[in-house]
DSSP file (Angstrom, degrees, kcal/mol; ACC not computed):
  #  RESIDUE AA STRUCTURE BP1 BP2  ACC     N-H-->O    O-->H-N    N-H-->O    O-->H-N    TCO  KAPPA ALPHA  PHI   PSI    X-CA   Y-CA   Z-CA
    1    1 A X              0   0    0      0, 0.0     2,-0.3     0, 0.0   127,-0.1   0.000 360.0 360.0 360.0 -30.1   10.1  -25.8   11.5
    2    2 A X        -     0   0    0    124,-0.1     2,-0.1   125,-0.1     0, 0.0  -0.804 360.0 -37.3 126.4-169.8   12.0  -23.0   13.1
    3    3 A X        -     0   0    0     -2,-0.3   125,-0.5     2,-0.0   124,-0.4  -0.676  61.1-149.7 -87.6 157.1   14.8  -22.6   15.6
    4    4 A X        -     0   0    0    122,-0.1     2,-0.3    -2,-0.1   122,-0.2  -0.684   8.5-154.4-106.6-178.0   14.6  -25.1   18.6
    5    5 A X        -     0   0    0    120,-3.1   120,-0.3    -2,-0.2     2,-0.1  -0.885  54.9  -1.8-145.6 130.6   15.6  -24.8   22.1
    6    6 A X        +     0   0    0     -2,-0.3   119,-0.3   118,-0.1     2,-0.3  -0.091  44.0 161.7  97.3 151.4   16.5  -28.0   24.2
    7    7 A X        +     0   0    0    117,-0.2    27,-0.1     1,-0.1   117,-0.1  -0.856  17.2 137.6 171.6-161.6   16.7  -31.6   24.1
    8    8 A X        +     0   0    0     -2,-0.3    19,-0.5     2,-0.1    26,-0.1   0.682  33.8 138.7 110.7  71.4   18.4  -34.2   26.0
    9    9 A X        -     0   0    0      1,-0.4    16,-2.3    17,-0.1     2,-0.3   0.714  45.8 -32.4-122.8 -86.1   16.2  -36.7   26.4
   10   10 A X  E     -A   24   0A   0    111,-2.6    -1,-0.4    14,-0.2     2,-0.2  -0.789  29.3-131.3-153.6 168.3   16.9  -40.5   26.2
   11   11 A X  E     -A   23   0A   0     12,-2.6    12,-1.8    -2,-0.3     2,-0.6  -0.942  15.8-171.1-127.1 134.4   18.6  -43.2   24.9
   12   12 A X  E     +AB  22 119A   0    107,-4.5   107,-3.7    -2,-0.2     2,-0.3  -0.870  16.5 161.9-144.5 121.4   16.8  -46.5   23.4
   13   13 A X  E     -A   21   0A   0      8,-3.3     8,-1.1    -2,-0.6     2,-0.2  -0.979  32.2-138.6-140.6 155.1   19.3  -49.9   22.4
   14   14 A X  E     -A   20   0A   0     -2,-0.3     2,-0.2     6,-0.2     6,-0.2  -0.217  21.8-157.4-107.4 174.0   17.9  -53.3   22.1
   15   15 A X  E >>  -A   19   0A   0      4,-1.5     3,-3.5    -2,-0.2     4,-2.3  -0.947  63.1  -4.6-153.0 141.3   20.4  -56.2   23.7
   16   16 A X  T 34 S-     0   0    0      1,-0.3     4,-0.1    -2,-0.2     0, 0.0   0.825 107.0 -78.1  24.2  55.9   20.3  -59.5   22.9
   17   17 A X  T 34 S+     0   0    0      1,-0.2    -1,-0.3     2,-0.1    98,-0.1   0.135 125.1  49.4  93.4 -33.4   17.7  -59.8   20.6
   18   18 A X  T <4 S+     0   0    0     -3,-3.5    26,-3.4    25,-0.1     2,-0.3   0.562  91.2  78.0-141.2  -4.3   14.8  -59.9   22.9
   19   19 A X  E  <  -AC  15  43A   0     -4,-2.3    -4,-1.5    24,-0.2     2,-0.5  -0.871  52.3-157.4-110.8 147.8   15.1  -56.6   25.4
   20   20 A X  E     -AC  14  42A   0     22,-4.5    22,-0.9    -2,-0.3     2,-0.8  -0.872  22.6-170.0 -96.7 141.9   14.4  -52.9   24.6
   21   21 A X  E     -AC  13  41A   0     -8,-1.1    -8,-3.3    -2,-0.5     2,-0.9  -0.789   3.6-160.8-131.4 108.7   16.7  -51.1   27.4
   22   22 A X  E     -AC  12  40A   0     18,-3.2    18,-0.8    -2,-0.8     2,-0.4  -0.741  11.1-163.8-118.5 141.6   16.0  -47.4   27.6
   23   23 A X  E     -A   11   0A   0    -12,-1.8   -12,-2.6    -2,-0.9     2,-0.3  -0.776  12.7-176.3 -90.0 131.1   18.3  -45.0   29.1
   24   24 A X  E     -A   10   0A   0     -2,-0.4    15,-0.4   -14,-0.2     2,-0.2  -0.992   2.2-179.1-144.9 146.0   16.7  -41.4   30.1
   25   25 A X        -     0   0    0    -16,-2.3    11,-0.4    -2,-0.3     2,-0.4  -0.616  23.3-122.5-111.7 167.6   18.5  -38.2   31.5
   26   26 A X        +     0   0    0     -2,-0.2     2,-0.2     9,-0.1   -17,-0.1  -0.956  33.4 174.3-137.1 127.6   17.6  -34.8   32.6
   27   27 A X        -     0   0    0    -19,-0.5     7,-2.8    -2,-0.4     2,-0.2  -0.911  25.8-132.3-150.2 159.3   19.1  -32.0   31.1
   28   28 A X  E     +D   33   0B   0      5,-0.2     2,-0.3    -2,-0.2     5,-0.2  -0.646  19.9 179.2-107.7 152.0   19.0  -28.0   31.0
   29   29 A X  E >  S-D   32   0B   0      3,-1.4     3,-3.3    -2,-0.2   -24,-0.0  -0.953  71.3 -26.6-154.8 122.8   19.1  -26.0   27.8
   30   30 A X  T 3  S-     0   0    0     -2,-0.3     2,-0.3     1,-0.2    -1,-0.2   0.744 125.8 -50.0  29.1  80.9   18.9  -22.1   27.8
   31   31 A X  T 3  S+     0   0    0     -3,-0.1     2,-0.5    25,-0.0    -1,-0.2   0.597 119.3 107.8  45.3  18.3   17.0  -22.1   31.3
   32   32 A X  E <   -D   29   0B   0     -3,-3.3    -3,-1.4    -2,-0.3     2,-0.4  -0.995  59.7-152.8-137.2 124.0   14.3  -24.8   30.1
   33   33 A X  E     -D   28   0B   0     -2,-0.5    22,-0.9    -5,-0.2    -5,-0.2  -0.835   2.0-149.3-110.3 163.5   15.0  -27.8   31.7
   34   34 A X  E     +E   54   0C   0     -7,-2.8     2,-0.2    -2,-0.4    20,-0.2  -0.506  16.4 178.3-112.0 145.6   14.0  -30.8   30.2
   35   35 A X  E     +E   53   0C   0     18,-1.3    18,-0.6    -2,-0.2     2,-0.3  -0.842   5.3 175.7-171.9 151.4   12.8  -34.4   32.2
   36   36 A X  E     -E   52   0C   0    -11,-0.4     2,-0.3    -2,-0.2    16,-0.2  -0.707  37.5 -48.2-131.3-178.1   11.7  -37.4   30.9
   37   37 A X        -     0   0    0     14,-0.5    -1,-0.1    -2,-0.3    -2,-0.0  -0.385  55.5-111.8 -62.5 128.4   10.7  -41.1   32.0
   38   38 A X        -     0   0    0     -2,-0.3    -1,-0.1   -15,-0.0   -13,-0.1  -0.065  54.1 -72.7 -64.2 146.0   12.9  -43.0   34.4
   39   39 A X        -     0   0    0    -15,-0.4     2,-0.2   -18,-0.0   -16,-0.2   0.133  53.5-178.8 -27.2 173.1   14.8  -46.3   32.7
   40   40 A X  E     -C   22   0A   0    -18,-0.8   -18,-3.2   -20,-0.1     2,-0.4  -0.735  20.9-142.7-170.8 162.9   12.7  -49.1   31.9
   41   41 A X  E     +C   21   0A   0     -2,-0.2     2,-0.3   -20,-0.2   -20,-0.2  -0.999  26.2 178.4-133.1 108.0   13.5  -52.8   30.3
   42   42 A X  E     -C   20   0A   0    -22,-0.9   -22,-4.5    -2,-0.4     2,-0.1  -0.984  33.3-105.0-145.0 131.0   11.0  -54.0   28.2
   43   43 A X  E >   -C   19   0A   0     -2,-0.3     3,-1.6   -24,-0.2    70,-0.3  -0.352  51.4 -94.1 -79.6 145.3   10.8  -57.4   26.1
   44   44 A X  T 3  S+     0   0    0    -26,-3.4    -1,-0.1     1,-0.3    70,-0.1  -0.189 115.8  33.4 -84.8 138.6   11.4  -56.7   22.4
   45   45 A X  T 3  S+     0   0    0      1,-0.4    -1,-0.3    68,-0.1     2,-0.2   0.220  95.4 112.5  87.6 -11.6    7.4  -56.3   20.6
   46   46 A X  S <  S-     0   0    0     -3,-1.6    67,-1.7    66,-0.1    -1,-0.4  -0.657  75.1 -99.8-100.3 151.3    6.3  -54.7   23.8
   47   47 A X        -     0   0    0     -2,-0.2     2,-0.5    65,-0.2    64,-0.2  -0.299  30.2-152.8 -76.7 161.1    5.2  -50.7   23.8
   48   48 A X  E     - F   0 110C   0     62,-2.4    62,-5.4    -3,-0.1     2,-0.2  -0.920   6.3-155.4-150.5 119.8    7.2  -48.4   24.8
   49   49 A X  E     - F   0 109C   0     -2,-0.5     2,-0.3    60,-0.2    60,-0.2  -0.620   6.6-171.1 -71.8 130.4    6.4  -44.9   26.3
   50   50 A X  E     - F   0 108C   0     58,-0.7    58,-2.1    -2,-0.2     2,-0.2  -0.924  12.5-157.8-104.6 122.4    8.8  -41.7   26.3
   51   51 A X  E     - F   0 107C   0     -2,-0.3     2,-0.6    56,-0.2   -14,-0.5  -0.656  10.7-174.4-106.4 140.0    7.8  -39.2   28.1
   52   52 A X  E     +EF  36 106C   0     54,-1.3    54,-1.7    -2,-0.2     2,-0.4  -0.928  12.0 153.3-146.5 123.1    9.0  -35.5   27.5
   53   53 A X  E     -E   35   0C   0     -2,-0.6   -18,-1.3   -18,-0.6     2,-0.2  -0.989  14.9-171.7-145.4 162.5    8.3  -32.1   29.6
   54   54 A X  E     -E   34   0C   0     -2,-0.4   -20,-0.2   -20,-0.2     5,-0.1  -0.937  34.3-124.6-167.6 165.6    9.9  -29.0   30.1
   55   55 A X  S    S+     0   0    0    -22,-0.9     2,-0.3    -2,-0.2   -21,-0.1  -0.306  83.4  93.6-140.8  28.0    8.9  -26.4   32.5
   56   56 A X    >   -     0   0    0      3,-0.1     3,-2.2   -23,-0.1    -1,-0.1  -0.685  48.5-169.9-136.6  93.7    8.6  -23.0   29.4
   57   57 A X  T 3  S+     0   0    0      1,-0.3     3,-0.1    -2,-0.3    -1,-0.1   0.485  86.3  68.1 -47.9  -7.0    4.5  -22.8   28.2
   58   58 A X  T 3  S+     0   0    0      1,-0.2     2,-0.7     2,-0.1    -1,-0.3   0.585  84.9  66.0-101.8  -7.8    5.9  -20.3   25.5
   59   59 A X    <   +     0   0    0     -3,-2.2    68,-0.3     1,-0.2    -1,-0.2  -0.823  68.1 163.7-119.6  77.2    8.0  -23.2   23.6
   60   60 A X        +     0   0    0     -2,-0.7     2,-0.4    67,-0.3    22,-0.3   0.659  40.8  83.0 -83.1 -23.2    4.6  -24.8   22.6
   61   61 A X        -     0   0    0     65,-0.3    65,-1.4    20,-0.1     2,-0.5  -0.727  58.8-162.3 -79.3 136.3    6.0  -27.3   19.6
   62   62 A X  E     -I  125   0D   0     18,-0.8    18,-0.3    -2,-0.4     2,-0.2  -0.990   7.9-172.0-101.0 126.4    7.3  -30.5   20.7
   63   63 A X  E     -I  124   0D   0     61,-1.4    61,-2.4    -2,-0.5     2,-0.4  -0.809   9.0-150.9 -99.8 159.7    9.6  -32.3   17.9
   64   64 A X  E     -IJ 123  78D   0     14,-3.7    13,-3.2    -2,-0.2    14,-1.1  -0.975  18.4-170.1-128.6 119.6   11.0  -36.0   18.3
   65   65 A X  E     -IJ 122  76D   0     57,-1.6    57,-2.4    -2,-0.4    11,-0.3  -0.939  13.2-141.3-133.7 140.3   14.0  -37.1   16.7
   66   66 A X  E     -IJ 121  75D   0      9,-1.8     9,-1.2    -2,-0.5     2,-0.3  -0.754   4.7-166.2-159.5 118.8   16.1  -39.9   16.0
   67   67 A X  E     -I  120   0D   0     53,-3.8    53,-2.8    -2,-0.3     7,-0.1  -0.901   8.2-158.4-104.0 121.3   19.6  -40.8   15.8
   68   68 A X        -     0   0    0      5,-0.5    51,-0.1    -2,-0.3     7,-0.1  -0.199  20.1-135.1 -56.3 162.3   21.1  -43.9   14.2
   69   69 A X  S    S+     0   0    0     49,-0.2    -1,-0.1    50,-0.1    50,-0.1   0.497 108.9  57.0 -43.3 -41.6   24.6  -45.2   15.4
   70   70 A X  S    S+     0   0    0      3,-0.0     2,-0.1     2,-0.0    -3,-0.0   0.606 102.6  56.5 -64.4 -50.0   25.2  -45.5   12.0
   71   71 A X        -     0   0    0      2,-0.2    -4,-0.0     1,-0.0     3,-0.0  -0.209  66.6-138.7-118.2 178.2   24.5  -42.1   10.9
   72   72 A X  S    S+     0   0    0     -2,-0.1     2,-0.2     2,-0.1    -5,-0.0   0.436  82.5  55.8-123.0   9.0   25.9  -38.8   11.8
   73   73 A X  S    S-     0   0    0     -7,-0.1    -5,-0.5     0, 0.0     2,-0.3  -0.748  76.4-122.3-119.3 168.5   22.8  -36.9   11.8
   74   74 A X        -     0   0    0     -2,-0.2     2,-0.5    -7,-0.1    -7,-0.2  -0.717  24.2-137.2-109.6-179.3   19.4  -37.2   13.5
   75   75 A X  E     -J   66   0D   0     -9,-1.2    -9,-1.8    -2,-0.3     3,-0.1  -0.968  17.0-117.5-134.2 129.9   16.3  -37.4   11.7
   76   76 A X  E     -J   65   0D   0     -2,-0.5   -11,-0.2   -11,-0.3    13,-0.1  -0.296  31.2-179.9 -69.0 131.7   13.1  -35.5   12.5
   77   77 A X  E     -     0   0D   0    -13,-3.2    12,-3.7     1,-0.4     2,-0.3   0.824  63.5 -85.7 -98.0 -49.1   10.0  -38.4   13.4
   78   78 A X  E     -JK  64  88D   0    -14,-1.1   -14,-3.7    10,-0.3    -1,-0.4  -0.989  45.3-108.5 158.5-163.7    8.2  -35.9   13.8
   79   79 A X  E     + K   0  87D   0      8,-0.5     8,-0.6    -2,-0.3     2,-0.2  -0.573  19.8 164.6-134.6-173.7    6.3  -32.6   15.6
   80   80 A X        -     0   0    0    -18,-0.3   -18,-0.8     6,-0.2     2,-0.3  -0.894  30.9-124.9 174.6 154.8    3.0  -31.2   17.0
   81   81 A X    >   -     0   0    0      4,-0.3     3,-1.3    -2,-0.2     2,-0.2  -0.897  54.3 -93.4-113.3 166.0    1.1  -28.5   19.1
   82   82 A X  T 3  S+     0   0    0    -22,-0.3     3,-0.1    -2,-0.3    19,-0.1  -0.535 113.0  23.1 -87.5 179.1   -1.0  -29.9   21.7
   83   83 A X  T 3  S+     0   0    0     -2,-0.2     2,-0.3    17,-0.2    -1,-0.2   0.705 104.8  93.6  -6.0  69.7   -4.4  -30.3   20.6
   84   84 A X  S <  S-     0   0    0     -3,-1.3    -1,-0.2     0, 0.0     2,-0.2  -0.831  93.0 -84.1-135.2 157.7   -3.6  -30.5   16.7
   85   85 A X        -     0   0    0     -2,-0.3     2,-0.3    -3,-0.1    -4,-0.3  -0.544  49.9-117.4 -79.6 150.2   -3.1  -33.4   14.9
   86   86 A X        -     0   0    0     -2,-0.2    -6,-0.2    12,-0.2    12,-0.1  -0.693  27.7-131.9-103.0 139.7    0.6  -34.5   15.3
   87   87 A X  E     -K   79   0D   0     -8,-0.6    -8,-0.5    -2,-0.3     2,-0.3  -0.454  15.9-167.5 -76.1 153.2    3.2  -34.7   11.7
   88   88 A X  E     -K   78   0D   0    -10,-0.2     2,-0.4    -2,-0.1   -10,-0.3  -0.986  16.4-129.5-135.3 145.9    5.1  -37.3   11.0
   89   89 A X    >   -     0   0    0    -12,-3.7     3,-2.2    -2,-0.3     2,-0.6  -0.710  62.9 -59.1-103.2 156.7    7.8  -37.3    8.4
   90   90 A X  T 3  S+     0   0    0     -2,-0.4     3,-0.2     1,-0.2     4,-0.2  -0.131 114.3   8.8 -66.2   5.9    7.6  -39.8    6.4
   91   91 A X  T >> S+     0   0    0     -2,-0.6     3,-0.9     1,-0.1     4,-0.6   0.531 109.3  80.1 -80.2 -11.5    7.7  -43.7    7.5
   92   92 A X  T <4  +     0   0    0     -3,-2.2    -1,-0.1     1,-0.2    -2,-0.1   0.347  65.7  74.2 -79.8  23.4    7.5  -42.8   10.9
   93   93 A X  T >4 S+     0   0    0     -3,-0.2     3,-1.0     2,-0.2    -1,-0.2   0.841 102.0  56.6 -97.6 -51.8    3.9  -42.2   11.1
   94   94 A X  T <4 S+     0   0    0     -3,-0.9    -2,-0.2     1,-0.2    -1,-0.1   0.643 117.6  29.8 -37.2 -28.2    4.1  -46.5   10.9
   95   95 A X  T 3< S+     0   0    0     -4,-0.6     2,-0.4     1,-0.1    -1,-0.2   0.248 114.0  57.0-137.4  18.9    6.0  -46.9   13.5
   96   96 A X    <   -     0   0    0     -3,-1.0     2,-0.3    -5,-0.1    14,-0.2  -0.970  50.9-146.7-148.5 142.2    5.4  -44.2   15.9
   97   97 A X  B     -G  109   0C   0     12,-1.4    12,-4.9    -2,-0.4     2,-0.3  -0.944  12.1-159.6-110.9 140.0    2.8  -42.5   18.1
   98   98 A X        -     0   0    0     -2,-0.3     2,-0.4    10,-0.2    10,-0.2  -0.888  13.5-176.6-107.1 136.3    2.8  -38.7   19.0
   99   99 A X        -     0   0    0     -2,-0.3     8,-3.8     8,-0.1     2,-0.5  -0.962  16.0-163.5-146.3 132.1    0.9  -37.6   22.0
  100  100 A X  B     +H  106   0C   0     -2,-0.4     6,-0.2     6,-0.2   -17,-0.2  -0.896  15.3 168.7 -94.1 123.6    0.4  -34.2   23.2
  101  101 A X  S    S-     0   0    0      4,-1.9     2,-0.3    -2,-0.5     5,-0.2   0.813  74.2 -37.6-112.3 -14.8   -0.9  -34.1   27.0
  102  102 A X  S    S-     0   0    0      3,-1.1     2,-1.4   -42,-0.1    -1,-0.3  -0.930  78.4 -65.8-140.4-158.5   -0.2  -30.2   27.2
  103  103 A X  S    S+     0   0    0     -2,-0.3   -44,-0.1     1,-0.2     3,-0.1  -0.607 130.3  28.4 -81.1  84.3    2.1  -27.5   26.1
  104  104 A X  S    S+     0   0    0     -2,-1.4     2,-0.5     1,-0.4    -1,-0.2  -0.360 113.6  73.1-163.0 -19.0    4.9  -28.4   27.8
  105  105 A X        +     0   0    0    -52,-0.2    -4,-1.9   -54,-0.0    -3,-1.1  -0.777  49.0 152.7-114.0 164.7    4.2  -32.0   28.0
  106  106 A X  E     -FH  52 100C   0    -54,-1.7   -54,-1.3    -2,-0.5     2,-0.5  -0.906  22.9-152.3-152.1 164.3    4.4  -35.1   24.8
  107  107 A X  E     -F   51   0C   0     -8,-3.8     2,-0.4    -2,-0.3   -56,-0.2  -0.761   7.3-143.4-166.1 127.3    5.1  -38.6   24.9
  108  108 A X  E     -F   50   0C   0    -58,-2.1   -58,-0.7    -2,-0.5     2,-0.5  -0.771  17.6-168.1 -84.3 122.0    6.6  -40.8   22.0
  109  109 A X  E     -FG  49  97C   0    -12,-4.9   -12,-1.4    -2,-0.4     2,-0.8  -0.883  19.2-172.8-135.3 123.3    5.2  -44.3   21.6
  110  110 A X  E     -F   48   0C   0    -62,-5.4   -62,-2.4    -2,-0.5     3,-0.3  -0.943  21.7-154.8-117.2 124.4    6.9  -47.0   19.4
  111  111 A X  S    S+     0   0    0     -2,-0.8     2,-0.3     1,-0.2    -1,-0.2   0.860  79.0  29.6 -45.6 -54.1    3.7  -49.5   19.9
  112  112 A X  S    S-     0   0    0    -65,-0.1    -1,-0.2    -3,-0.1   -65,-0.2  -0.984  83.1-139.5-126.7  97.3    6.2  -52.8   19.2
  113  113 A X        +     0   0    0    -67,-1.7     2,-0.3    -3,-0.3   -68,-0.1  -0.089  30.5 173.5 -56.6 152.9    9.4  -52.5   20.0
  114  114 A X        -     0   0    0    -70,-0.1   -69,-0.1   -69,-0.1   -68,-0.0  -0.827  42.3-102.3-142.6 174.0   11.8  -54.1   17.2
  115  115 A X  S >  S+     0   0    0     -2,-0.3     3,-3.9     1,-0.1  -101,-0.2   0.867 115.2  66.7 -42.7 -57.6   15.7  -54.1   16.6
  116  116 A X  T 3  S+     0   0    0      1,-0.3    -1,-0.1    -3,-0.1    -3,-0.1   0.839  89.6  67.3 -59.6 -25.6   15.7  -51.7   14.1
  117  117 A X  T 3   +     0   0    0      2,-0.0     2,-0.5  -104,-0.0    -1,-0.3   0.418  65.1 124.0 -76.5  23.0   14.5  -48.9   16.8
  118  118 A X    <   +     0   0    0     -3,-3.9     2,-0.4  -107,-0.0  -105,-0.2  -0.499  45.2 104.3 -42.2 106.8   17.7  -49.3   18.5
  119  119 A X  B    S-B   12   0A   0   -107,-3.7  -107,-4.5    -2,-0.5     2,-0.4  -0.959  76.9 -82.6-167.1-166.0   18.8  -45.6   18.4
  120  120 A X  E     -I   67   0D   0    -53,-2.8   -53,-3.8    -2,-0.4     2,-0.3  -0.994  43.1-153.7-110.5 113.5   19.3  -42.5   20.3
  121  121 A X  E     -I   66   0D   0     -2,-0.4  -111,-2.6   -55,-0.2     2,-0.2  -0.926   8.4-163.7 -96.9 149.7   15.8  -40.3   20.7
  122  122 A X  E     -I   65   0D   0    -57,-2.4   -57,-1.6    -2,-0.3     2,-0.5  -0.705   8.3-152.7 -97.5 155.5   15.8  -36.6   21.2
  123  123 A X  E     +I   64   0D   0     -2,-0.2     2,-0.2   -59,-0.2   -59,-0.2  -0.983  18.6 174.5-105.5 140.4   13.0  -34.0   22.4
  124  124 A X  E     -I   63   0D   0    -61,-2.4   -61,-1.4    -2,-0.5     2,-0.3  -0.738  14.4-155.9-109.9 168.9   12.9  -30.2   21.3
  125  125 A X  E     -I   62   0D   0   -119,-0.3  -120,-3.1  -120,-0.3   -63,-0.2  -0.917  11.3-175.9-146.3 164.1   10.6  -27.8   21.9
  126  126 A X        -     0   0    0    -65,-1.4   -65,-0.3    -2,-0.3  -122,-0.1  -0.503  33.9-141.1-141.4 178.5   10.0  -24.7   19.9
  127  127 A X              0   0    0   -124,-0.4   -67,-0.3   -68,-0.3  -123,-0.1   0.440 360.0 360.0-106.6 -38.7    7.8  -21.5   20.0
  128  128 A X              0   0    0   -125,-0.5  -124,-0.1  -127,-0.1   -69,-0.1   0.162 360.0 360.0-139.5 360.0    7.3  -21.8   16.1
């Protein structure tokens, strides 16, 4: 996919069974700051929006990726340019929506929230 620059996005961990609770920051990378959607507490099955911008039109790919607890790597969900159809690698096309609303902005949508998407997601952005 290329070099990225940036991420720093959000955090999303179930609790007790029946809440999604996501945590979101805002963070700078190489001069491109990043900002994303403000918490929100949402009952477990219910959609959930992440919202991703950053403030350099020349870093026109957004990627999303996802870190287990478990694991020690993240794992690519997928990418996109805005008005192109968005990749997914592969199960996460099932369980994920990609949305470009320009270059600089994206939003990650897991429709029905579950357990298993307890994890840590990132956004990047790219030129290439």
């Amino acid at each position: 996919i290329g070099d990225f620059v940036g991420y720093i996005l959000f955090g999303l961990q179930l609790f007790l069974h029946k809440y999604v609770y996501c945590i979101f920051s805002t963070g700078q990378v190489s001069a491109v700051t990043f900002q994303q959607s403000p918490p929100q507490l949402v009952a477990e099955k219910s959609e959930v929006q992440i919202n991703c911008s950053h403030n350099d039109g020349n870093l026109a790919l957004m990627l999303w990726y996802q870190h287990m607890k478990e694991n020690q790597s993240m794992t690519l969900i997928g990418y996109g340019y805005q008005n192109t159809r968005q990749t997914f690698e592969g199960q996460f096309e099932k369980q994920f929506k990609l949305t470009r609303g320009s270059a600089t902005t994206g939003t990650l949508t897991i429709p029905s929230a579950e357990l298993s998407h307890s994890a840590v997601y990132f956004c990047a952005a790219s030129t290439q």
